[in-house]
C-alpha positions in Angstrom: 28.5 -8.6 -12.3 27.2 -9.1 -15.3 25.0 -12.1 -14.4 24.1 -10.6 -10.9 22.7 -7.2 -13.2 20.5 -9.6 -15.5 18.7 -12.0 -12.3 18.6 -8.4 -10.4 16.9 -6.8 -13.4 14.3 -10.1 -13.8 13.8 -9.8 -10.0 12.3 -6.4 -10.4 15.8 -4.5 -8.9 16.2 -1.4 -10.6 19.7 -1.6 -12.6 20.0 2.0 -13.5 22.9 4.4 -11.9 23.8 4.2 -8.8 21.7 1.2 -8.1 24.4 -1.6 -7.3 27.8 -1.6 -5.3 30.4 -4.5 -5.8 32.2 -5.8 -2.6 35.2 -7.2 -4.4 38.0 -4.3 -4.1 38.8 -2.3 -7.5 42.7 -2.7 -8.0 44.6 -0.3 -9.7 46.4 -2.5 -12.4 44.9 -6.0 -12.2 42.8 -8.0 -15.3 39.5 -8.6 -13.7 37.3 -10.4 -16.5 34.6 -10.1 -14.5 34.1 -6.9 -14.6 33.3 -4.7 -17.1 36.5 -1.9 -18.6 35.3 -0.1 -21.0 33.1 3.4 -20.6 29.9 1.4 -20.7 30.9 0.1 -17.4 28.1 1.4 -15.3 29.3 0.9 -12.0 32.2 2.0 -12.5 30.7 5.5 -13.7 28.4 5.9 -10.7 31.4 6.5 -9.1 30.1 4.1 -6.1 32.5 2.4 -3.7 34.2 -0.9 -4.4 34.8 -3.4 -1.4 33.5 -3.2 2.0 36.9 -1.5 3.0 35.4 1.4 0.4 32.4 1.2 1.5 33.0 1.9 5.5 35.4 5.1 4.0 32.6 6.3 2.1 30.1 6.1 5.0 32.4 7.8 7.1 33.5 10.8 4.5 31.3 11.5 2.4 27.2 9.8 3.1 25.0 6.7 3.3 24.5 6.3 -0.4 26.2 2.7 0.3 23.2 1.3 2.7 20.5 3.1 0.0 21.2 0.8 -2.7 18.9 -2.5 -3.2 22.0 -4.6 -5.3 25.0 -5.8 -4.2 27.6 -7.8 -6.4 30.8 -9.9 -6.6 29.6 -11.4 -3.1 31.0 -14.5 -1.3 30.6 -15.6 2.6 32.8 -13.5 4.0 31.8 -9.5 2.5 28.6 -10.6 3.1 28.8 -11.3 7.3 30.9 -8.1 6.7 28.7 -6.4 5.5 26.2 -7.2 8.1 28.2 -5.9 10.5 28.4 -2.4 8.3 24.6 -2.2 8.2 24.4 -2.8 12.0 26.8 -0.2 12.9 24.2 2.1 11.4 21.9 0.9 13.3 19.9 -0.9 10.9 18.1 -4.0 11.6 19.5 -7.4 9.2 16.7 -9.8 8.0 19.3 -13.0 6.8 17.5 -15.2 3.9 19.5 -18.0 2.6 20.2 -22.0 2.4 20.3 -23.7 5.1 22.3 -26.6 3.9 25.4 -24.5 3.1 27.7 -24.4 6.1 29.2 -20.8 4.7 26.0 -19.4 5.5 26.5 -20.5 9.6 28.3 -17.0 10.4 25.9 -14.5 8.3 23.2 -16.0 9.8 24.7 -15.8 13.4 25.5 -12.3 12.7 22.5 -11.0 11.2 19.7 -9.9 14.3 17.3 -12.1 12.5 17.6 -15.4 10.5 15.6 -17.8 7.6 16.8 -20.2 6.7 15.5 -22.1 3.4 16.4 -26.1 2.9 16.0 -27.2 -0.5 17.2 -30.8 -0.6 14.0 -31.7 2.2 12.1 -31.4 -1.7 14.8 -31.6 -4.2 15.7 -35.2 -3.2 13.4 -38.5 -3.1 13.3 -41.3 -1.1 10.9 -42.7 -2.4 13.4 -45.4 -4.8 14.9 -46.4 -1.2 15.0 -49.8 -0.8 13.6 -50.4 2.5 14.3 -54.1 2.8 18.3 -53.9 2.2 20.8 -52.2 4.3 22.5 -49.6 2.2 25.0 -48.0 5.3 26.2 -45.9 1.9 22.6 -44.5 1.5 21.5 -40.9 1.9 18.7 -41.0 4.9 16.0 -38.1 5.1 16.9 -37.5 9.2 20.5 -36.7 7.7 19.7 -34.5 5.6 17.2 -32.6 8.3 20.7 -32.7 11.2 22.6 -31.2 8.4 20.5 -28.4 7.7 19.5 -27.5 11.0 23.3 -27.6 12.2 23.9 -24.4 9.6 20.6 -22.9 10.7 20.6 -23.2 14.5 20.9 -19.4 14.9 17.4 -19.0 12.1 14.7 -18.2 13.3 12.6 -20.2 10.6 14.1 -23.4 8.3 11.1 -23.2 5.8 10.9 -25.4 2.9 11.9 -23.7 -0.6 7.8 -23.6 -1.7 6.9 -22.0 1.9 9.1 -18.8 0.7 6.0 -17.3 -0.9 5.4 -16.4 3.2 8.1 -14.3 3.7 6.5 -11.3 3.2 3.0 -12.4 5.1 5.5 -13.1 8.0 7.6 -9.5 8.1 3.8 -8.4 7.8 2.6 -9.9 10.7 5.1 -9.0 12.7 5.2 -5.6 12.4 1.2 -5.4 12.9 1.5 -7.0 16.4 4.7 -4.9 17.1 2.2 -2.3 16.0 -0.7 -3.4 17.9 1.3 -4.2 21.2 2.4 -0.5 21.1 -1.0 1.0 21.0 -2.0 -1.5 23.6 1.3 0.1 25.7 0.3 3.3 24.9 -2.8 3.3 25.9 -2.0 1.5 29.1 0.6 4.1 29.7 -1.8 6.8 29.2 -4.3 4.9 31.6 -2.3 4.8 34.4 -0.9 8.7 34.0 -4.5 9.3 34.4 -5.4 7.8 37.7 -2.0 9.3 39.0 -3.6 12.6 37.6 -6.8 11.6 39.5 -5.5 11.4 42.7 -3.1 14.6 42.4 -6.3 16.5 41.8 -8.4 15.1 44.8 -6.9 17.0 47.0 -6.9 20.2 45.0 -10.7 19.9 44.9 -12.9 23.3 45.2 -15.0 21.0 47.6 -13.8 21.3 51.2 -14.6 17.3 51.6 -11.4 15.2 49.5 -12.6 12.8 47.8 -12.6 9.7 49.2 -11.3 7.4 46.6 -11.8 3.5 47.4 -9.4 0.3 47.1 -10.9 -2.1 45.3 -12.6 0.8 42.9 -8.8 1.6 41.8 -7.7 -1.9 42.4 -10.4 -2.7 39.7 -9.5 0.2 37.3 -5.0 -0.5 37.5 -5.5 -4.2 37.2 -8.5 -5.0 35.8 -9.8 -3.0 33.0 -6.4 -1.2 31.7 -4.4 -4.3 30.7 -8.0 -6.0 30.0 -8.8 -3.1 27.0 -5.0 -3.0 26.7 -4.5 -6.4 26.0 -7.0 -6.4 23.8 -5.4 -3.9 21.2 -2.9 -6.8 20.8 -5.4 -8.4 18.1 -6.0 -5.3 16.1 -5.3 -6.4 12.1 -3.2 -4.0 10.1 -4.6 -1.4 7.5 -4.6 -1.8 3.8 -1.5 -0.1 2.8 0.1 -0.9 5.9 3.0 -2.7 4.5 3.7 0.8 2.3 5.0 2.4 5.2 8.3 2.4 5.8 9.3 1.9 10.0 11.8 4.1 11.3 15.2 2.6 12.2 16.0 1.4 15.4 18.6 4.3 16.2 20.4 4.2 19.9 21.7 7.7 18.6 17.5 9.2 19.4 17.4 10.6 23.1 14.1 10.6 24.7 15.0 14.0 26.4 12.0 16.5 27.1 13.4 19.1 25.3 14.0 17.1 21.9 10.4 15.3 22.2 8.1 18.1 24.2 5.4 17.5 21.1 4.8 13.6 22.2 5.3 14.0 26.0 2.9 17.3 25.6 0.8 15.4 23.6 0.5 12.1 25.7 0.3 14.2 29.2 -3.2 16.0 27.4 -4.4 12.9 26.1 -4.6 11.6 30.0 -5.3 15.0 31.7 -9.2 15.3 30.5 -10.2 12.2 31.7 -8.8 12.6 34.7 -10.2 16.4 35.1 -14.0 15.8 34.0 -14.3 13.2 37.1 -13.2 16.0 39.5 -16.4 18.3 38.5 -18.6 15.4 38.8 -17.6 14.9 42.3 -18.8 18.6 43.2 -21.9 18.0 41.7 -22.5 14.4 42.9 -21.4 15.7 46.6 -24.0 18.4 46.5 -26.9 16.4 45.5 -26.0 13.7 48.2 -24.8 15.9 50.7 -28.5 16.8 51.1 -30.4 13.4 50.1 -28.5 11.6 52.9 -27.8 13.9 55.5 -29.8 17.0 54.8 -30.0 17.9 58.8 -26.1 18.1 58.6 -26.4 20.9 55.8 -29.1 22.9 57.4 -27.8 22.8 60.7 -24.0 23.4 60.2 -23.7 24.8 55.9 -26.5 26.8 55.6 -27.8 30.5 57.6 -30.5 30.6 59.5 -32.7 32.8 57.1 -32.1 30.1 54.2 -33.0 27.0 56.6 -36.5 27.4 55.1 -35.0 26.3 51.5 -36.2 23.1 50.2 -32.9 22.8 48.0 -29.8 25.0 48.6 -27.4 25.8 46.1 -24.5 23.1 45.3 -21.9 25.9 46.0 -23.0 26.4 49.3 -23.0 22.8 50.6 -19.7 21.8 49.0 -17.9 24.6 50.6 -19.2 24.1 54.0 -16.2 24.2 56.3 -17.7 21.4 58.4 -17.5 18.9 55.5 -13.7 19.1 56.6 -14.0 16.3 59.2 -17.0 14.5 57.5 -16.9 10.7 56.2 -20.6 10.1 55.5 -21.9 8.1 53.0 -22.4 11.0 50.5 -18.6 11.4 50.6 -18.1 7.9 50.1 -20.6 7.5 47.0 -19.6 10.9 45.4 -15.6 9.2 45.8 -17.0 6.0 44.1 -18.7 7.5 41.3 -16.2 10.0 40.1 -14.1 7.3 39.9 -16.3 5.3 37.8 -16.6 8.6 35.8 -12.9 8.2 35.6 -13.1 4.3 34.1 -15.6 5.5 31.7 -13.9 7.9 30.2 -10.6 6.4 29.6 -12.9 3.4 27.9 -14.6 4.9 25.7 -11.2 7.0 24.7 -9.3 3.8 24.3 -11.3 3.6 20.9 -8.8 6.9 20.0 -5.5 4.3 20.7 -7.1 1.3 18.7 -5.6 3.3 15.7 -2.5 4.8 16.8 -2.2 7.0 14.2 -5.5 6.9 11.9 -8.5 9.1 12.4 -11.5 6.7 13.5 -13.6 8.5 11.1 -11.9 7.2 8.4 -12.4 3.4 10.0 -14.4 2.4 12.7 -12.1 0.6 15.5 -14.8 -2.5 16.1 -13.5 -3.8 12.3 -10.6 -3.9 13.0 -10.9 -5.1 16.3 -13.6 -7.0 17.4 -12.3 -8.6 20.3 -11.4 -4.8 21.9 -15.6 -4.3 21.1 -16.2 -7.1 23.7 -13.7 -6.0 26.3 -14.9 -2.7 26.2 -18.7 -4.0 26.9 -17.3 -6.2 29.5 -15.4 -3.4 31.1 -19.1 -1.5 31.1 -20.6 -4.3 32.3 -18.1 -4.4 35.2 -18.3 -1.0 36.1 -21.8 -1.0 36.9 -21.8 -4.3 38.4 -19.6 -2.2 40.8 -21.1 1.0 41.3 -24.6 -1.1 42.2 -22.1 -3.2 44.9 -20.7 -0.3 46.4 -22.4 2.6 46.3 -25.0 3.5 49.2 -28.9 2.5 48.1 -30.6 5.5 46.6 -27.4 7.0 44.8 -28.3 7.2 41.5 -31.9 7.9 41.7 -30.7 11.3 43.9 -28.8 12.7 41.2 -29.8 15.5 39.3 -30.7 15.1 35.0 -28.0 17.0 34.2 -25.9 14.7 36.0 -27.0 12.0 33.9 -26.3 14.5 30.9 -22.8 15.2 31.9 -21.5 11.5 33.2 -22.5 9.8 29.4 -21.9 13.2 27.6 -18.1 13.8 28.7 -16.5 10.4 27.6 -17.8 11.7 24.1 -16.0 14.6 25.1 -12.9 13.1 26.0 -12.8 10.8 22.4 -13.4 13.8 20.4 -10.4 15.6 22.3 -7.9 12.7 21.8 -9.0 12.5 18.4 -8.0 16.7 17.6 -4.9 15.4 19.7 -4.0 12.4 17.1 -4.7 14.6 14.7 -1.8 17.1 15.6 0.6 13.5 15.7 -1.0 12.3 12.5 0.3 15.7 10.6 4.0 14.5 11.7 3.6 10.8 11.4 2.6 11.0 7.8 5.3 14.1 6.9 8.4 11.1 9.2 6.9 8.9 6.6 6.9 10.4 3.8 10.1 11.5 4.1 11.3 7.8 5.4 9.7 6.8 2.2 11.4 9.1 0.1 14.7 7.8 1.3 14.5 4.6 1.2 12.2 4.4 -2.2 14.1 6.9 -4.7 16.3 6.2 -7.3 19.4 7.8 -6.2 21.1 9.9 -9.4 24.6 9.8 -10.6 25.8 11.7 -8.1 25.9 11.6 -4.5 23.3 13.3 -2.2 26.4 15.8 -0.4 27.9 16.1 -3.8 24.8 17.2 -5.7 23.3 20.6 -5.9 19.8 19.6 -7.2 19.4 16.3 -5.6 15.9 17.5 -5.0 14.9 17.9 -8.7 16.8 14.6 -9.4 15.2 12.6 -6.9 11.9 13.5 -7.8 12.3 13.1 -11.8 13.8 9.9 -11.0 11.5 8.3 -8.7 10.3 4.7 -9.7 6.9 4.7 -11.1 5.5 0.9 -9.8 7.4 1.5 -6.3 7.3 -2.3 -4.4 5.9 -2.0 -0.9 8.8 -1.8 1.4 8.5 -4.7 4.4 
């Protein structure tokens, strides 16, 4: 213990109470000389538990001061696959880090849910004094040396060299920035789709007495196409700058996803896909109006309008979208006014997929094209593809019948949309940075002398103790 204290204390490991737990059993009656007797003994006096046996009673009795600590001692092969085992009954995830030559290490890393394994003797030993031109069959060869160490580390994930362990940290980094990335990518995907199902629950529930006509390769274009394009996208997104500060929340199978324990996030992802999906539905009235009577402005005087107001150059919208006799109509208008709601619809979940490039950051605070560049050129390609559709599709004359305030509202409301998912993250981000904060403060505090169920003030103790150069925790 004692030599495990001092290379913990050069390491940066913080040695004071409560810091350390030894897994070799404390025996009533037996001469240990490795352990300290006397009333200096500090681990002893933190009044920790002593062999994993201890250590699962403790967990189960009294709390989880046992998977707080950073330091364990008196250690060999088997307490350490044990306690593997202890961590991942409390649902934490084990990262395994050790040589690959030793054949002890075979069942920790086999046990642990991920594996590195670091070969030494690949560096430590030359063969460069070989003799090439005599036959030594008693001679250490490089390839066995490589079969031994990759028998004991079959179940790693990585058998790095002993100077490629300075990348252990850029590698737990990089993983949890595309674990990261992927699920804003999901998220917004997710979200994508709930609002196209939103769009088409609404069409029928239009004030118009025309549904929309919504086309097949339009949404065809919109499921496939642009949502896992953008989506994919997000993928590439680099991390933040204190990133690696934040500590992740554990992987616990004990968290139910029920609707009454998580209304906030479903309430919060359901209004993040409704706008989009209800803008496009007030477009359509406005677009059907307009080409109601460009196209087929006989129809609307002879079967929407009264006799008195035939005379009218223009009638009101409200009067042509409410004609009964649009019930049974299929014109061209219908079709265009279908086609460019649903464009509508692309637009704005595009230009709100800038609000899931940071999943939990404010885009104020950083732009989403630096950290992304590749989402910048999806987006303009999905932009580029939407008109390339709407002037394919839609009926010649379209665009040039619409209204000014059309125009106004169709590149206005995508705005609208960002600026609504944004005061939506906002609400999340309140939350996100409280779960951390108090992730952090679990997992980064010095624990005190006594236990956290045992102690009265282990408020005040955990905040006059807290480390003052706290490492990043990966």
């Amino acid at each position: 213990m004692r030599r495990t204290k001092e290379l913990a204390s050069q390491m940066g490991i913080d040695v004071a109470w409560n810091c350390a737990i030894s897994l070799r059993p404390l025996e009533e009656g037996t001469d240990d000389s490795f352990r300290m007797i006397g009333y200096e003994d500090w681990d002893v006096n933190a009044r920790l538990p002593h062999g994993v046996l201890d250590v699962r009673r403790h967990l189960e009795e009294v709390d989880n001061v046992p998977l707080l600590v950073s330091l364990y001692t008196d250690v060999n092969k088997k307490t350490a696959a044990d306690m593997v085992n202890v961590f991942q009954e409390y649902n934490d995830t084990v990262l395994s880090v050790g040589l690959s030559h030793l054949s002890g290490n075979q069942e920790i890393f086999s046990r642990a849910d991920i594996a590195i394994g670091v070969d030494v003797l690949a560096e430590d030993i030359s063969f460069n004094n070989i003799d090439t031109n005599v036959h030594a069959l008693n001679a250490l060869q490089p390839h066995e040396i490589a079969f031994v160490t990759s028998i004991s580390a079959h179940s790693s994930v990585f058998n790095l060299h002993r100077t490629a362990t300075c990348h252990f940290v850029e590698i737990i980094r990089i993983g949890r920035v595309c674990l990261e990335a992927a699920t804003s990518g999901a998220s917004f995907a997710l979200s994508g789709n709930l609002s196209f199902s939103i769009f088409i629950f609404l069409c029928p529930c239009t004030a118009a007495t025309a549904v929309p006509m919504i086309p097949t390769l339009g949404s065809f274009m919109y499921a496939q196409v642009l949502l896992p394009l953008i989506g994919l996208s997000m993928a590439s997104t680099d991390d933040a700058k204190d990133f690696m500060t934040r500590v992740p929340p554990k992987n616990d199978p004990a968290v139910k996803y029920s609707l009454r324990s998580n209304m906030r996030p479903y309430l919060s992802v359901l209004l993040r896909a409704a706008i989009p999906a209800i803008i496009p539905q007030f477009l359509y009235l406005i677009v059907l109006g307009e080409l109601m009577w460009e196209f087929d402005s006989p129809f609307v005087k002879d079967f929407c309008l009264d006799g008195d107001k035939a005379e009218y150059r223009k009638p009101p919208i409200s009067s042509i979208i409410r004609c009964e006799a649009l019930r049974d109509y299929s014109g061209p208008a219908v079709q265009s006014a279908g086609t460019i709601s649903l464009a509508a619809l692309a637009i704005c979940t595009c230009v709100a997929s800038a609000s899931y490039v940071l999943r939990t950051e404010s885009i104020r605070s950083e732009p989403p094209w630096k950290r992304n560049h590749l989402w910048l050129g999806t987006l303009t390609l999905s932009f580029i593809l939407i008109a390339v559709y709407m002037a394919l599709v839609l009926e010649e004359g379209s665009m040039t019948a619409l209204s000014w305030y059309f125009y106004l509202l169709f590149f206005v409301t995508p705005f609208g949309c960002l600026y609504f998912c944004e005061a939506v993250k906002k609400i999340d981000q309140r939350h996100e940075k409280r779960a951390v904060m108090m992730r952090r403060l679990q997992f980064e505090t010095r624990l005190g002398m006594w236990s956290p169920k045992e102690s009265t003030h282990m408020g005040d103790g955990m905040s006059n103790n807290r480390r003052e150069n706290a490492s990043p925790m990966v």
